[in-house]
C-alpha positions in Angstrom: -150.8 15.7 -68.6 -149.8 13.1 -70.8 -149.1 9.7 -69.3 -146.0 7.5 -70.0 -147.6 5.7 -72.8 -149.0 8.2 -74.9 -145.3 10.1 -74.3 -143.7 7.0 -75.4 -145.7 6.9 -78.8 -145.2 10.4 -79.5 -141.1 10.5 -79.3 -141.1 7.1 -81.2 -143.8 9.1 -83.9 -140.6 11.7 -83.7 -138.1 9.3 -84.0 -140.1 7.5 -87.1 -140.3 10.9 -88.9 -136.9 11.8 -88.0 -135.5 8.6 -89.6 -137.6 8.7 -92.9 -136.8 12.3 -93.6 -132.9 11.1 -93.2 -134.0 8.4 -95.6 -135.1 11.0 -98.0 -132.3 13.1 -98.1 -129.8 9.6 -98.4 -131.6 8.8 -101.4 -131.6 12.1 -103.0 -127.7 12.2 -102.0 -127.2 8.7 -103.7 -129.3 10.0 -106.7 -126.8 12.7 -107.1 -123.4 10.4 -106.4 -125.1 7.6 -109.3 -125.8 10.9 -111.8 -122.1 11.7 -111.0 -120.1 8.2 -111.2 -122.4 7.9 -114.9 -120.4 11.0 -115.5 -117.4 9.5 -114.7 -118.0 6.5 -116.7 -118.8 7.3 -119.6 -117.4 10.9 -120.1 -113.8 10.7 -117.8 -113.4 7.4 -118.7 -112.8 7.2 -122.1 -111.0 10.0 -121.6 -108.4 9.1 -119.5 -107.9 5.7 -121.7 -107.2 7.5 -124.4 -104.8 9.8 -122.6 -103.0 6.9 -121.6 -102.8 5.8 -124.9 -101.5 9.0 -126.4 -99.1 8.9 -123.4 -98.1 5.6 -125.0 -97.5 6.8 -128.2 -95.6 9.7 -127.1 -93.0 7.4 -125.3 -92.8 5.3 -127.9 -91.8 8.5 -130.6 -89.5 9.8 -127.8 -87.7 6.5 -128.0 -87.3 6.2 -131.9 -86.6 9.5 -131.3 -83.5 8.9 -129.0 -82.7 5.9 -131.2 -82.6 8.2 -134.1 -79.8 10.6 -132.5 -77.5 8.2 -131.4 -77.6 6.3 -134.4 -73.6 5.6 -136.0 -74.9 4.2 -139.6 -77.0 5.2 -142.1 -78.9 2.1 -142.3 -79.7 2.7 -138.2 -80.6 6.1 -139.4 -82.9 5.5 -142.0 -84.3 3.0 -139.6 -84.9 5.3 -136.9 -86.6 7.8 -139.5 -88.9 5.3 -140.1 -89.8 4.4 -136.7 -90.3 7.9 -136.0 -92.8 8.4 -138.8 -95.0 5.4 -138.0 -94.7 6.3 -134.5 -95.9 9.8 -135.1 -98.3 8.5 -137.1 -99.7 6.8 -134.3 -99.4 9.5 -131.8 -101.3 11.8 -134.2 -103.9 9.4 -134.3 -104.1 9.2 -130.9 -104.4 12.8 -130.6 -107.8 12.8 -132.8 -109.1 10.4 -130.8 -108.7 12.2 -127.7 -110.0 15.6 -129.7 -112.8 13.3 -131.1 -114.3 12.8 -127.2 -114.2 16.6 -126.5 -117.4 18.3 -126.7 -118.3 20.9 -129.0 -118.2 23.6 -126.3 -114.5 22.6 -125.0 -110.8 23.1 -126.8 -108.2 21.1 -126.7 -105.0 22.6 -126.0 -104.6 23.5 -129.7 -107.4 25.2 -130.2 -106.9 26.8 -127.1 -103.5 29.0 -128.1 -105.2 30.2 -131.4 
């Protein structure tokens, strides 16, 4: 029989071996969540700016856009056309940005349909 002692210094010898395998399996589970948020940073990130600016541009043609039909003079109208064409300009732009951070392997929406 064991005394009280040695009993004690086996459960703690448990307890030790208990917490460093819970150690090991925290820093493999950190390893993973750091490989992901790297993912996230420099992959969704950009991505999501440039969505944001294509969003943007988008309002701003639907707004020359608007501009454009309730235009009463032909000065206003040519004005409008304009805006529109710098503004889809930009949006365009934009767009080949966002295709520009795609990978080879994925489609944009575009390429998607044909």
């Amino acid at each position: 029989m064991l005394s009280l002692k040695n009993k004690m210094r086996i459960f703690s010898a448990l307890l030790l071996l208990c917490f460093l395998a819970l150690g090991i399996l925290v820093i493999n589970k950190l390893e993973m969540v750091n490989s992901q948020s790297r993912i996230i940073a420099t992959l969704w990130t950009p991505r999501l700016q440039a969505a944001a600016e294509m969003g943007i541009a988008a309002r701003e043609y639907r707004i020359s856009e608007a501009l454009r039909i309730q235009s009463i003079s032909e000065d206003m109208a040519e004005q409008s056309e304009n805006d529109m064409k710098v503004n889809a300009g930009i949006f365009l732009s934009r767009l080949e940005a966002y295709r520009g951070l795609l990978k080879k392997n994925e489609a944009s929406e575009k390429n998607r349909r044909n």
